[in-house]
MDTraj code that builds the backbone (N, CA, C; nanometers):
import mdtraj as md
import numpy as np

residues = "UNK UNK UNK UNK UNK UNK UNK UNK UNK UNK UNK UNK UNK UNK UNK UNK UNK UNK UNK UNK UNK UNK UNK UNK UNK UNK UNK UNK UNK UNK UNK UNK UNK UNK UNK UNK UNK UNK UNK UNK UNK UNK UNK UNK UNK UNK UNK UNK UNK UNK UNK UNK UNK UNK UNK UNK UNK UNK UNK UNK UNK UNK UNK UNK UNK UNK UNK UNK UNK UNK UNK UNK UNK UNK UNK UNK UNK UNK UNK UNK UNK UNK UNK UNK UNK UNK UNK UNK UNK UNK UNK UNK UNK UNK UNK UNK UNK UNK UNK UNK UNK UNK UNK UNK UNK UNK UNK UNK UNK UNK UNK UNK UNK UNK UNK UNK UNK UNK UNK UNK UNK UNK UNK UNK UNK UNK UNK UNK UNK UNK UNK UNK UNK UNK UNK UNK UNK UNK UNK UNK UNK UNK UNK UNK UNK UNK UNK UNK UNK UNK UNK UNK UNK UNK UNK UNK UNK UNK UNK UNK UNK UNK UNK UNK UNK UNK UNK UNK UNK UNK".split()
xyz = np.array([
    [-1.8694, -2.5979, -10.2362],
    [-1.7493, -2.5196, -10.2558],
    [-1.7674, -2.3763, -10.2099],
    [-1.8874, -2.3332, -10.1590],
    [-1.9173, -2.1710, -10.1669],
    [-1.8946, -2.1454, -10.0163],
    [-1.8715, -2.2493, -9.9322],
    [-1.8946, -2.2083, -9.7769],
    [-1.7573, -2.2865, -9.7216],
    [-1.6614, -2.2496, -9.7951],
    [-1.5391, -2.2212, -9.7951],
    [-1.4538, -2.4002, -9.7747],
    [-1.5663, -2.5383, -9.8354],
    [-1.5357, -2.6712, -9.8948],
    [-1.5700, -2.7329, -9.7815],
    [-1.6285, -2.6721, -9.6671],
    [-1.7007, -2.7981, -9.5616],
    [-1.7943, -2.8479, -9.5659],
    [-1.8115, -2.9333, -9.5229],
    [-1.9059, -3.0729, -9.5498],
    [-2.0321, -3.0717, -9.4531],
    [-2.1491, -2.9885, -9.4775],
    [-2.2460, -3.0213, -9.3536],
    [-2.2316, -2.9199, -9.2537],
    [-2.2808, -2.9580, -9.1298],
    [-2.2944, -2.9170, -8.9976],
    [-2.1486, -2.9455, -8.9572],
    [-2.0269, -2.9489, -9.0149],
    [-1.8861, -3.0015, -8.9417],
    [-1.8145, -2.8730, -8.9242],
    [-1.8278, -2.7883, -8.8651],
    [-1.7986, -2.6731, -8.8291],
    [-1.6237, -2.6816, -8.8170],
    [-1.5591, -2.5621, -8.9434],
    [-1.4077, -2.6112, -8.9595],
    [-1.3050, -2.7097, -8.9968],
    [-1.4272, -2.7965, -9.0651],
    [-1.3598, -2.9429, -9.0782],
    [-1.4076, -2.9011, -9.2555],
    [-1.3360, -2.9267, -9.2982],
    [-1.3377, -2.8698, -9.4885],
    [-1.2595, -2.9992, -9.5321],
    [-1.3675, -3.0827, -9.6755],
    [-1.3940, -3.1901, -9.7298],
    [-1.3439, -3.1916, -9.8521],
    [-1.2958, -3.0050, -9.8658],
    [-1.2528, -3.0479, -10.0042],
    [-1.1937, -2.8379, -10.0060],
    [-1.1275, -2.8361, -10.1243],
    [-1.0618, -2.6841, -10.1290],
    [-1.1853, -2.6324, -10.1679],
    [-1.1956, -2.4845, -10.1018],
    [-1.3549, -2.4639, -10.1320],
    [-1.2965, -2.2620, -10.1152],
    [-1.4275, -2.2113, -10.1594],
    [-1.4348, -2.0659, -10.1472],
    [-1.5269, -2.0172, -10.0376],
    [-1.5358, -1.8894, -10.0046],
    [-1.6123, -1.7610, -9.9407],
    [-1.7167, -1.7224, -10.0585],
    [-1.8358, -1.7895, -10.0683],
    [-1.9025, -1.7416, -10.1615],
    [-2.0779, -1.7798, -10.1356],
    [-2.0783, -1.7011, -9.9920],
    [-2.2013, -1.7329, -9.9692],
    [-2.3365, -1.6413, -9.9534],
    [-2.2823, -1.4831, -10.0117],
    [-2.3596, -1.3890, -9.9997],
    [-2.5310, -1.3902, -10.1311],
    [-2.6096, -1.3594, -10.0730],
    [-2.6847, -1.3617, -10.1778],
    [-2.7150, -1.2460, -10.1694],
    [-2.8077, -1.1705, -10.2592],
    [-2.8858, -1.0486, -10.2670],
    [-2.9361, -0.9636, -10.1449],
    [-3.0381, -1.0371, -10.0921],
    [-3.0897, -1.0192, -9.9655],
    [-3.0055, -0.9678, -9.8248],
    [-2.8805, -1.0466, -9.8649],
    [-2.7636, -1.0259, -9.7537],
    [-2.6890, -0.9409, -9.8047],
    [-2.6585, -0.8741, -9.9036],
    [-2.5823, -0.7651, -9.9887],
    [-2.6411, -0.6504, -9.9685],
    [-2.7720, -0.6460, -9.9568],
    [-2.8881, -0.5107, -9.9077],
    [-2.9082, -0.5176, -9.8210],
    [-2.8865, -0.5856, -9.7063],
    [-2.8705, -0.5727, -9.5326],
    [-2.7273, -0.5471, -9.5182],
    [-2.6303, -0.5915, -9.6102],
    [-2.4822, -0.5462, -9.5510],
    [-2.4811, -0.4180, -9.5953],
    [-2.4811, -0.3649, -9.6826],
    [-2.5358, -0.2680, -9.7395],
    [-2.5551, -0.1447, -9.6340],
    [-2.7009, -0.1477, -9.5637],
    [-2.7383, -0.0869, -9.4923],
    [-2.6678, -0.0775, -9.3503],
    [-2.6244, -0.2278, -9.3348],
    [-2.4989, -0.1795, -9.2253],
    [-2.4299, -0.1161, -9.2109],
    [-2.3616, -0.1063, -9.3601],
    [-2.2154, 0.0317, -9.3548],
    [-2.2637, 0.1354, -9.2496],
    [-2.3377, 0.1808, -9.2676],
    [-2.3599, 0.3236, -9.1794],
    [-2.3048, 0.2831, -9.0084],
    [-2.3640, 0.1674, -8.9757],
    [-2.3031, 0.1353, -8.8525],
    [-2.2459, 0.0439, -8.8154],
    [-2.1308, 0.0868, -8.9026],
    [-2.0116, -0.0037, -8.8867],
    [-1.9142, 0.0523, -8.7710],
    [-1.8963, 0.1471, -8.7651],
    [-1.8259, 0.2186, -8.7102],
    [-1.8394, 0.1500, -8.5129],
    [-2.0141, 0.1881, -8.5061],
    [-2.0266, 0.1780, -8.3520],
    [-2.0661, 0.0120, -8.3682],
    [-2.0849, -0.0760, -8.4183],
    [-2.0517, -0.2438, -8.4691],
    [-1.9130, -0.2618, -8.3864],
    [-1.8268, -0.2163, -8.4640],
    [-1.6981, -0.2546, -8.4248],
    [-1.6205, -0.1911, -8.2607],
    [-1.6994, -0.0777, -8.2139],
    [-1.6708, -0.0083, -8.1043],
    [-1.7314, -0.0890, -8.0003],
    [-1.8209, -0.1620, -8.0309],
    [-1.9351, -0.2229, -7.9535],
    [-1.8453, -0.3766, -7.8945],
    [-1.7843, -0.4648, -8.0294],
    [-1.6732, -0.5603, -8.0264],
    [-1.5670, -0.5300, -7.9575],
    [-1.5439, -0.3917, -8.0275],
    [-1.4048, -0.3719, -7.9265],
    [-1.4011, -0.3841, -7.7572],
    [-1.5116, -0.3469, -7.7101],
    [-1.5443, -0.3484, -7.5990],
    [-1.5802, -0.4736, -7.5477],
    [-1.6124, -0.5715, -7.5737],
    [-1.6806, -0.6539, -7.5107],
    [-1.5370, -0.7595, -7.5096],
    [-1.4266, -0.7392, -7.6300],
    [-1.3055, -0.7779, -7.6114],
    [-1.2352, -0.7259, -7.5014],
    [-1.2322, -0.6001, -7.5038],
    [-1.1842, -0.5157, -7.3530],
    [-1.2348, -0.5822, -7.2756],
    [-1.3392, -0.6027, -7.2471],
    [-1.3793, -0.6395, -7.0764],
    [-1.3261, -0.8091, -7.0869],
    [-1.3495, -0.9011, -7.1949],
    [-1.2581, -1.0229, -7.1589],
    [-1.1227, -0.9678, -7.0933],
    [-1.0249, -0.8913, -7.2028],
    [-0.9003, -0.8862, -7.1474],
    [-0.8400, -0.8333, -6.9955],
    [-0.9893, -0.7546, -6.9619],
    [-0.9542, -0.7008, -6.8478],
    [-0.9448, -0.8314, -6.7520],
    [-1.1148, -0.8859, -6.7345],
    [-1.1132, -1.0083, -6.6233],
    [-1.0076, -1.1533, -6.6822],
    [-0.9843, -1.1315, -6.7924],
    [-0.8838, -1.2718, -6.8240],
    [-0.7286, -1.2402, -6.8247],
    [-0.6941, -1.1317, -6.7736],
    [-0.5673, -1.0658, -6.6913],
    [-0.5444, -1.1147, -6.5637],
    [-0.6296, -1.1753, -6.5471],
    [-0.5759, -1.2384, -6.3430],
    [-0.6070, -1.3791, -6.3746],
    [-0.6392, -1.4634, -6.4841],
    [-0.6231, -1.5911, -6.4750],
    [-0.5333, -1.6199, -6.5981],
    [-0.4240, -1.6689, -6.4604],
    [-0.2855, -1.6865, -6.5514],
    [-0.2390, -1.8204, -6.5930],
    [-0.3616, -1.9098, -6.6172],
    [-0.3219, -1.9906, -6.7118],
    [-0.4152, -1.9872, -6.8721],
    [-0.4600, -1.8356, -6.8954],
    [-0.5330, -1.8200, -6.9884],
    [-0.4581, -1.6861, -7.0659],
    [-0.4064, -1.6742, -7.1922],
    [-0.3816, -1.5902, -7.2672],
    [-0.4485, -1.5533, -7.3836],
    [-0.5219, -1.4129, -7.3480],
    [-0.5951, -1.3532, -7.5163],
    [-0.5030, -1.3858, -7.6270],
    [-0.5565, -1.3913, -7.7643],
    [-0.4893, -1.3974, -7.8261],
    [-0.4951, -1.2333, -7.9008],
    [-0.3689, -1.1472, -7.9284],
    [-0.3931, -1.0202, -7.9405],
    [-0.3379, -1.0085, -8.0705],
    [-0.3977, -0.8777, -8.1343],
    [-0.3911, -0.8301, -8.2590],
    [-0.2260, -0.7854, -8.2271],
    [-0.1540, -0.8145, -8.3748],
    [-0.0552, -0.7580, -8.4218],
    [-0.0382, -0.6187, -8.4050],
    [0.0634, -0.5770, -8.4106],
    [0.0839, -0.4446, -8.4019],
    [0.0475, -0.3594, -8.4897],
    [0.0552, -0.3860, -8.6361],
    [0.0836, -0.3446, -8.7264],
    [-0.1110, -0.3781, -8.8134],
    [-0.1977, -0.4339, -8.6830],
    [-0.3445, -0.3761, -8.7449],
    [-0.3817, -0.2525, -8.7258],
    [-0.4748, -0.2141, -8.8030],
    [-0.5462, -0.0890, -8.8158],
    [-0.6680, -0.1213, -8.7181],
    [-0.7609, -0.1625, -8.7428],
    [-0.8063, -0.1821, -8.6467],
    [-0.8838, -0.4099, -8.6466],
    [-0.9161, -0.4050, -8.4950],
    [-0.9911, -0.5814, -8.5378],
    [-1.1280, -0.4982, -8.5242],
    [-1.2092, -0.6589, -8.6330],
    [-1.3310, -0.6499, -8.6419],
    [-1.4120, -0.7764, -8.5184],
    [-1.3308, -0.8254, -8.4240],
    [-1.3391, -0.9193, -8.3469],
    [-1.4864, -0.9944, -8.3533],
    [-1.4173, -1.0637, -8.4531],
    [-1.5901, -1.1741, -8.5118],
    [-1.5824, -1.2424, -8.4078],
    [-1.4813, -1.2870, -8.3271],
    [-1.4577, -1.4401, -8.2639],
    [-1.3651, -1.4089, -8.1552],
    [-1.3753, -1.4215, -8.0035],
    [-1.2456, -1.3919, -7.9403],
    [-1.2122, -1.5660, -7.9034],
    [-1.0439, -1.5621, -7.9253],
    [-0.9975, -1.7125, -7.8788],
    [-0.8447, -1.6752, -7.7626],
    [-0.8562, -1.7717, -7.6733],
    [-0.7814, -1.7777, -7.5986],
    [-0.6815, -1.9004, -7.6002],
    [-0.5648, -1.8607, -7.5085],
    [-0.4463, -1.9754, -7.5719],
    [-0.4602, -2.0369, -7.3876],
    [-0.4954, -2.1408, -7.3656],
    [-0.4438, -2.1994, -7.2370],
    [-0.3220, -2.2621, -7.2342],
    [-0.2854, -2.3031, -7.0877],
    [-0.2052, -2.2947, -7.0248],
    [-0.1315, -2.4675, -7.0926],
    [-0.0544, -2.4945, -7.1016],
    [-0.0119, -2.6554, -7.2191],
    [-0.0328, -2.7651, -7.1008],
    [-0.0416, -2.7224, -6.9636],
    [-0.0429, -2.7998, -6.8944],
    [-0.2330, -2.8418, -6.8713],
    [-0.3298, -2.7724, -6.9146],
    [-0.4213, -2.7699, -6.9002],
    [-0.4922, -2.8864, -7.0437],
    [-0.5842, -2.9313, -6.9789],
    [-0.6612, -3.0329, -7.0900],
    [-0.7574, -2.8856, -7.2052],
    [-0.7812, -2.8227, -7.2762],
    [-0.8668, -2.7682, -7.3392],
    [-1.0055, -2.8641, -7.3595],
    [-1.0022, -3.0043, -7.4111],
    [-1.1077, -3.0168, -7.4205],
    [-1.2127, -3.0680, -7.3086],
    [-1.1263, -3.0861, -7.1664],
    [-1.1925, -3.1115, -7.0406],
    [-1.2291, -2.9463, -6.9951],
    [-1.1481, -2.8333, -7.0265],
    [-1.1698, -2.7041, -6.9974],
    [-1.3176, -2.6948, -7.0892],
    [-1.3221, -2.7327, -7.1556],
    [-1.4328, -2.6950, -7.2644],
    [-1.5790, -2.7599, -7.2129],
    [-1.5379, -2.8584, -7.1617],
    [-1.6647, -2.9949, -7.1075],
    [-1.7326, -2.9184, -7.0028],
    [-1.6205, -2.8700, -6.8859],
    [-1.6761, -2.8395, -6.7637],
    [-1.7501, -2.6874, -6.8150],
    [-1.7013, -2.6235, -6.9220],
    [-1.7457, -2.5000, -6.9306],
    [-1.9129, -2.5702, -6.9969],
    [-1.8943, -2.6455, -7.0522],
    [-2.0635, -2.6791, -7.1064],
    [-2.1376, -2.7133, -7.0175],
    [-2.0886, -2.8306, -6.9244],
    [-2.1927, -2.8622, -6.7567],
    [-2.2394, -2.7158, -6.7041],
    [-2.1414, -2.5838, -6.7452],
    [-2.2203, -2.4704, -6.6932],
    [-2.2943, -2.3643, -6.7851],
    [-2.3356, -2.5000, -6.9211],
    [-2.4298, -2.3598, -6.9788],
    [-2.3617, -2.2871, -7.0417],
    [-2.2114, -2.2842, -7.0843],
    [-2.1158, -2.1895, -7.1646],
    [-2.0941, -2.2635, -7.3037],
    [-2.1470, -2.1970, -7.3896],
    [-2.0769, -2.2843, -7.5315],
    [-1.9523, -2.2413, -7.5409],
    [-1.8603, -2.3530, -7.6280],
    [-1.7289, -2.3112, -7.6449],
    [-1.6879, -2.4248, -7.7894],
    [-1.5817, -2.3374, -7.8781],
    [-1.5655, -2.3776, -7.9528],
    [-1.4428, -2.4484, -7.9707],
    [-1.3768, -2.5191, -8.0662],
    [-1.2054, -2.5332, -8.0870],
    [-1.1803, -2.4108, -8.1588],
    [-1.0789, -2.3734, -8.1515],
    [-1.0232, -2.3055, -8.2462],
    [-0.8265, -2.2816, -8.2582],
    [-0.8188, -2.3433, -8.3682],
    [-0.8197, -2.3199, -8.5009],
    [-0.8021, -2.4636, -8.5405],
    [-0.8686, -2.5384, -8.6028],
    [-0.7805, -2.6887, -8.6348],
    [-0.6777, -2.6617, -8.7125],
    [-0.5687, -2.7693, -8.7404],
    [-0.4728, -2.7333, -8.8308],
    [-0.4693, -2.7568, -8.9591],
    [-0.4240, -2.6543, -9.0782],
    [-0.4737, -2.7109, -9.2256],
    [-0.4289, -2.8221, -9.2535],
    [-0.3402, -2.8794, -9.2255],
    [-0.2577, -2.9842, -9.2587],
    [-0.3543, -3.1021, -9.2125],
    [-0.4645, -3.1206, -9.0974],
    [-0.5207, -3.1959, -9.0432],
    [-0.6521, -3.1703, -9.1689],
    [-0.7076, -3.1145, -9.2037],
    [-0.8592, -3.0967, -9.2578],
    [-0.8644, -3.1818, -9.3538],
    [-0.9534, -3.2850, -9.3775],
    [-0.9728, -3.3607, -9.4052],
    [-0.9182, -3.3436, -9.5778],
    [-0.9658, -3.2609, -9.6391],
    [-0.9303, -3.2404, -9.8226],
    [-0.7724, -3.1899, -9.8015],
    [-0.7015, -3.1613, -9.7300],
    [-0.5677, -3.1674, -9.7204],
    [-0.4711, -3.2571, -9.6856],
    [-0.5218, -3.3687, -9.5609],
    [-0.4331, -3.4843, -9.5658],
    [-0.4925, -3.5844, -9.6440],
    [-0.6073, -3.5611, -9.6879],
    [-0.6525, -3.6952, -9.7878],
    [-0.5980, -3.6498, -9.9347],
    [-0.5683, -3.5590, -9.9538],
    [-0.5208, -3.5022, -10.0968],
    [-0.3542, -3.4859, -10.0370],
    [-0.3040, -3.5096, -10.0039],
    [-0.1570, -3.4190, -9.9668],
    [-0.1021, -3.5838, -9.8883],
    [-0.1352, -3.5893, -9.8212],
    [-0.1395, -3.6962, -9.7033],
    [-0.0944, -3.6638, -9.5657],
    [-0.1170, -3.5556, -9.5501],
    [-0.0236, -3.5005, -9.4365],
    [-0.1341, -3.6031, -9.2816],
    [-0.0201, -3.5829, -9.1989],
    [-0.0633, -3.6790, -9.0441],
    [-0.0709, -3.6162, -8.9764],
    [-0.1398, -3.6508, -8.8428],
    [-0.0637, -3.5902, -8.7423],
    [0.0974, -3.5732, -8.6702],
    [0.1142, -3.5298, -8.6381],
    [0.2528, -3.5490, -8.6068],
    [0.3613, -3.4399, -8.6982],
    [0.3345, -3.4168, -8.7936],
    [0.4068, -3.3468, -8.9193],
    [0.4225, -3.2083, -8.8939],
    [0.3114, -3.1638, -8.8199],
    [0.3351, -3.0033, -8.7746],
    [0.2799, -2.9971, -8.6571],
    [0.4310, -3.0918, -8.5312],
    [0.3917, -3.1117, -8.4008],
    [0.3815, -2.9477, -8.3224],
    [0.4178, -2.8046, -8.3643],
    [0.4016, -2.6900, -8.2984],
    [0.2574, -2.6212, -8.3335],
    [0.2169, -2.6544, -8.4616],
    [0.0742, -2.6008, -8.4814],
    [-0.0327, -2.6944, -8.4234],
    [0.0067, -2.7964, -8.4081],
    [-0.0500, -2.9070, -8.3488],
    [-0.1368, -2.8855, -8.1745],
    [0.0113, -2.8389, -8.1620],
    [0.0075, -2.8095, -7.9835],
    [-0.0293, -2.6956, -7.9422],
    [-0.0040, -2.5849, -8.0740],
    [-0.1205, -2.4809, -8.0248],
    [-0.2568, -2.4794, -8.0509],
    [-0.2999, -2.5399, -8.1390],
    [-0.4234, -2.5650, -8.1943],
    [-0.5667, -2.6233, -8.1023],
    [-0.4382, -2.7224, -8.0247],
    [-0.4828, -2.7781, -7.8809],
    [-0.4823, -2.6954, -7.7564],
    [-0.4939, -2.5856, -7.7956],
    [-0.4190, -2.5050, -7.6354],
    [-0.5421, -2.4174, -7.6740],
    [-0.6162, -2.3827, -7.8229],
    [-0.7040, -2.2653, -7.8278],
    [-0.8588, -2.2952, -7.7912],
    [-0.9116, -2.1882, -7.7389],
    [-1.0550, -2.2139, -7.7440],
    [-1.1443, -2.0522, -7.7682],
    [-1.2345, -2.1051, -7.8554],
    [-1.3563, -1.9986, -7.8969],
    [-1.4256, -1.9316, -7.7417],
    [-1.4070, -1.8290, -7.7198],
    [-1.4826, -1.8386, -7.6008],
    [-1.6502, -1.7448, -7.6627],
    [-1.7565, -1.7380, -7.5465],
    [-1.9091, -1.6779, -7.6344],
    [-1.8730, -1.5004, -7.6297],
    [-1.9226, -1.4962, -7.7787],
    [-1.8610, -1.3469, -7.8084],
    [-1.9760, -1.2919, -7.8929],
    [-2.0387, -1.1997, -7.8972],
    [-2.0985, -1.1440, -7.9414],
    [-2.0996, -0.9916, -7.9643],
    [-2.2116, -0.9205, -8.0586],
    [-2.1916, -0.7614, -8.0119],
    [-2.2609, -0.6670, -7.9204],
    [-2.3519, -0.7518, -7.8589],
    [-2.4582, -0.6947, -7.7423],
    [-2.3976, -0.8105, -7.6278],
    [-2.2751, -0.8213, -7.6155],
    [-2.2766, -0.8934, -7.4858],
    [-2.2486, -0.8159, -7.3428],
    [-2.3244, -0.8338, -7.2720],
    [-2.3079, -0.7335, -7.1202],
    [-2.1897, -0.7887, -7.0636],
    [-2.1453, -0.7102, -6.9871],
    [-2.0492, -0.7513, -6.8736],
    [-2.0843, -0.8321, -6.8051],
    [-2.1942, -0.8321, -6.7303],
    [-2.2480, -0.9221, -6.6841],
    [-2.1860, -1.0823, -6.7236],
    [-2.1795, -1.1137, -6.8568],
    [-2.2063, -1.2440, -6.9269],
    [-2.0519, -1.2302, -6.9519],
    [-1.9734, -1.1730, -6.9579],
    [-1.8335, -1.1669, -6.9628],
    [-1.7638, -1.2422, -6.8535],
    [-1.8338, -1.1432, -6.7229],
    [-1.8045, -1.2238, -6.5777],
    [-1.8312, -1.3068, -6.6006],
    [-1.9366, -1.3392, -6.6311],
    [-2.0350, -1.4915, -6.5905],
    [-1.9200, -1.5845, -6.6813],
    [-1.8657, -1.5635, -6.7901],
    [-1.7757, -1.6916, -6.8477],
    [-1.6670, -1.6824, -6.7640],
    [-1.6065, -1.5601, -6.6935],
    [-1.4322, -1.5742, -6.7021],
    [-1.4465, -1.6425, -6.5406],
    [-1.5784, -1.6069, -6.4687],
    [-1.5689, -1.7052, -6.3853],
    [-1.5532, -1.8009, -6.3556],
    [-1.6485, -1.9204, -6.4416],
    [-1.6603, -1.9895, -6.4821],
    [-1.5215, -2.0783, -6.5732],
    [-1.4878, -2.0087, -6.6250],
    [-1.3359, -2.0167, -6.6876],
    [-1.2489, -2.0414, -6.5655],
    [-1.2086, -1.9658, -6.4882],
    [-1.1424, -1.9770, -6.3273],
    [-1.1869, -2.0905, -6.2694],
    [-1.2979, -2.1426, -6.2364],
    [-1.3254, -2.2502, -6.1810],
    [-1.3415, -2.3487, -6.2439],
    [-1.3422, -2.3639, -6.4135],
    [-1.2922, -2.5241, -6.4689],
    [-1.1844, -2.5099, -6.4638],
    [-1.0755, -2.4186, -6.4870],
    [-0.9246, -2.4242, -6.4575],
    [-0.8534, -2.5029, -6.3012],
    [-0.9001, -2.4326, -6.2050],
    [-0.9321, -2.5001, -6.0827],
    [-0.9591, -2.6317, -6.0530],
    [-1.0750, -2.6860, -6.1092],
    [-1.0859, -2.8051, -6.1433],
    [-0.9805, -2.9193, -6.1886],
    [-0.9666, -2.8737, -6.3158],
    [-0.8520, -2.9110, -6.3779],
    [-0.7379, -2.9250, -6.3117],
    [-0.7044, -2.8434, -6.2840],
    [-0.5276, -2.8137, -6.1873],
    [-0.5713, -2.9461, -6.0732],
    [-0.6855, -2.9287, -6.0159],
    [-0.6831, -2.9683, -5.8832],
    [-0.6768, -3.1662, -5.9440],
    [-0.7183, -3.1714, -6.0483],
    [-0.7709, -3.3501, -6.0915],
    [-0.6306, -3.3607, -6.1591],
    [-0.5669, -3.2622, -6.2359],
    [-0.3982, -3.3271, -6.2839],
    [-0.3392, -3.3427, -6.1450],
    [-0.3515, -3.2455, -6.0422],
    [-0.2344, -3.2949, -5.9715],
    [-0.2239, -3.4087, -5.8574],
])
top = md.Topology()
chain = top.add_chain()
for i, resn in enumerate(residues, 1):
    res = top.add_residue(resn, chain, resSeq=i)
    for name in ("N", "CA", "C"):
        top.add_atom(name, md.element.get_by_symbol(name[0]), res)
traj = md.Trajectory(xyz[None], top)
């Protein structure tokens, strides 16, 4: 229940209603000591989000997903992108692994997680718009020491499984 009701190594897939309750001591006196550099933490994110948005501005079947207006500021744990509906995500995701790029899903839908349609009964089909975006998102590799370098190196890479793709649908 402390690692917010998922089951194992099932990354986002939650077995049961669960909490955020995974800090211990050790990690309370390293977060702790972080405060001080929190500030250039988050300047460091911000940036490495900048340079996605810059090179993922000319591939136009890929949309950042962007902060609301009305944030103060993001702490960008995770950057996810919305592809194009005509595009497969999880063949976008495959070809990005043949090159050495991890990539994640993101977001499954609550209605899908396992302690919600087994308790609720919800299906697929029931929330066909969260459904279809859910399918459209992907985790791309994000970190806070990531170079430009490795930015290029995905959105390239990103461009040419898209390519791919386009070229095998049509």
């Amino acid at each position: 229940m402390r690692n917010h009701g998922r089951a194992g190594d099932e990354w986002l897939q939650h077995h049961q209603l669960g909490f955020n309750y995974r800090l211990n001591e050790l990690s309370a006196a390293l977060g702790l000591s972080q405060i001080s550099r929190l500030d250039d933490l988050l300047d460091r994110r911000a940036a490495v989000a900048a340079a996605y948005n810059d090179r993922l501005a000319r591939i136009v079947s890929v949309k950042p997903l962007s902060a609301a207006a009305n944030t103060t500021r993001m702490s960008w744990f995770v950057y996810i992108v919305r592809l194009d509906a005509r595009l497969s995500r999880d063949n976008i995701a495959s070809r990005l692994a043949e090159r050495g790029i991890p990539t994640r899903n993101y977001f499954p839908p609550i209605h899908l997680q396992p302690y919600f349609a087994e308790r609720y009964g919800y299906q697929r089909g029931q929330f066909p718009v969260t459904e279809r975006v859910a399918a459209s998102t992907l985790a791309l590799p994000f970190h806070t020491n990531m170079p430009e370098q490795a930015v290029d190196h995905v959105c390239r890479a990103l461009q040419m499984a898209i390519d791919q793709e386009t070229r095998r649908s049509a």
